[in-house]
C-alpha distance (Angstrom), angle and dihedral (degrees) to the residues before:
residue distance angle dihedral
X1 . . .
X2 3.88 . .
X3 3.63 121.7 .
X4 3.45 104.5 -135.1
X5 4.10 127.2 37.7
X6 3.93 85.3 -121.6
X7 3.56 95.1 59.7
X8 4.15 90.8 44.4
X9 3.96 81.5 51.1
X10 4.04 91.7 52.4
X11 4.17 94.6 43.4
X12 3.90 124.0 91.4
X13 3.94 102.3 -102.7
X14 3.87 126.6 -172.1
X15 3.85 119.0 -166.7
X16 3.73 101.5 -100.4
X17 4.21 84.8 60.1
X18 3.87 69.5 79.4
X19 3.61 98.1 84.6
X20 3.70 95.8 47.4
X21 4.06 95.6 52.9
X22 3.85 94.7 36.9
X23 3.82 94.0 50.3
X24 3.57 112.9 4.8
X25 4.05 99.7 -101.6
X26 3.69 132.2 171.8
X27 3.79 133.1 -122.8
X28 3.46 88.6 -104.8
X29 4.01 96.9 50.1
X30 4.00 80.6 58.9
X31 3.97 98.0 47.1
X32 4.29 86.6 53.1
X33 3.58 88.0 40.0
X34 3.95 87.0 61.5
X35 3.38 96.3 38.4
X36 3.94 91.8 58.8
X37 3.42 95.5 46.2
X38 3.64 93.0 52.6
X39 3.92 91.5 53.3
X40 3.49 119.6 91.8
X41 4.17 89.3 -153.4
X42 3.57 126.3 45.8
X43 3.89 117.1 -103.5
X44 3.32 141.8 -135.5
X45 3.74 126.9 -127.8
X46 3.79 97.9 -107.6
X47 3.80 85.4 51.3
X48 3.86 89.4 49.1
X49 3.72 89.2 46.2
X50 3.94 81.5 57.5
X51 3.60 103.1 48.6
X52 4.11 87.6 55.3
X53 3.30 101.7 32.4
X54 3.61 94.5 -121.8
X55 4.02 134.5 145.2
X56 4.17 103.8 -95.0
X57 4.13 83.2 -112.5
X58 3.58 94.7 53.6
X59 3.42 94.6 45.7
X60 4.33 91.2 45.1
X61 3.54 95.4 53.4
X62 4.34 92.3 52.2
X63 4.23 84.2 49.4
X64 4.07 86.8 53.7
X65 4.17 86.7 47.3
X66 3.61 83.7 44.8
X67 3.50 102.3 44.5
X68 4.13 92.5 45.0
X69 4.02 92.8 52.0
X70 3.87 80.8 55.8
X71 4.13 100.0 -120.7
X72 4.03 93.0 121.5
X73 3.48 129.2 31.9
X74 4.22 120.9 -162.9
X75 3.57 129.1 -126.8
X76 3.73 128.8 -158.9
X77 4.54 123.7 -126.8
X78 3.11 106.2 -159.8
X79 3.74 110.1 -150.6
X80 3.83 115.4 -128.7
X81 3.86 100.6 -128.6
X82 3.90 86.9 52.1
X83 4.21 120.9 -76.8
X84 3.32 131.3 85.3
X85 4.26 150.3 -151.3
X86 3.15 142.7 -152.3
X87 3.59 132.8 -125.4
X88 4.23 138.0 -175.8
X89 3.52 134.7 -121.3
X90 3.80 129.5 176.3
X91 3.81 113.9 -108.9
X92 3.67 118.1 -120.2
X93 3.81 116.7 -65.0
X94 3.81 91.7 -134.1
X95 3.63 102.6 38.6
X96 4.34 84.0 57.1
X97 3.41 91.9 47.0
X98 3.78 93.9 49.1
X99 3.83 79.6 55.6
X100 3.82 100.8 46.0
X101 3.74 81.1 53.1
X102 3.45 100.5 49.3
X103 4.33 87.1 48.7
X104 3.84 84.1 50.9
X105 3.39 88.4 61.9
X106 3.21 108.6 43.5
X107 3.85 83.6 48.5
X108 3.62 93.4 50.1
X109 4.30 93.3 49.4
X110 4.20 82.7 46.6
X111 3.72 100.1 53.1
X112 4.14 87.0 41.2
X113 3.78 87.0 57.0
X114 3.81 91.2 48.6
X115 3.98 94.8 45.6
X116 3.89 84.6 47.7
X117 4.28 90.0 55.8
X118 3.87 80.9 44.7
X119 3.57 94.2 61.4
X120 3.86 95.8 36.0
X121 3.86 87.7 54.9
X122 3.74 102.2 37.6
X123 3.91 104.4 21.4
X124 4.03 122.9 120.1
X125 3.56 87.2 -77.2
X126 3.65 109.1 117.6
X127 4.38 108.3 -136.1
X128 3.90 110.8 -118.3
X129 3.60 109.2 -102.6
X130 3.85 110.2 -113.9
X131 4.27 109.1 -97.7
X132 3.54 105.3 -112.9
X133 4.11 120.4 -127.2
């Protein structure tokens, strides 16, 4: 990820690049991010550990990053002799985007507080000097 926002400004960007500046997620988190949403059925983590050709651990801990930055949800199968499992879904495309939006702006009001203090504490304004005693 770029250092500065005026380099992530200059770089190519596509939309899943999304998930790794909103919440910090991996290359990988992306890859099973695409490969739920191009599933019809929901998967389960051996199956997602399949499809990237990843060790079932690796591939568990990405679904927990992916499932806390809210792009998948899990559902529970119950098995019919008693047991269950879990498998993954992607979350609905709108619903995250609502989301991503509503982080941009709350992002976007943030930094305009913070370039307001800026220019409170480093505008033209010369600082009083200090009264001497």
């Amino acid at each position: 990820m770029p250092d500065s926002m005026s380099e992530m400004l200059q770089q190519d960007m596509e939309c899943e690049g999304l998930l790794e500046c909103f919440h910090g997620l991996k290359a990988l988190d992306e890859d099973i991010f695409r490969v739920l949403c191009e599933r019809e059925d929901p998967l389960t983590v051996d199956e997602i550990a399949d499809a990237v050709d990843r060790e079932r651990s690796t591939a568990y801990r990405s679904v927990q990053r992916l499932l806390q930055a809210g792009f998948i949800q899990k559902e529970q199968v119950n098995y019919e002799q008693g047991g269950y499992y879990h498998v993954y879904r992607p979350r609905d495309g709108e619903a995250i985007a609502q989301e991503l939006q509503r982080t941009l702006n709350d992002w976007y009001a943030k930094m305009g507080q913070l370039i307001g203090e800026f220019e409170r504490k480093y505008g033209d304004e010369p600082e009083p000097a200090a009264a001497e005693s």
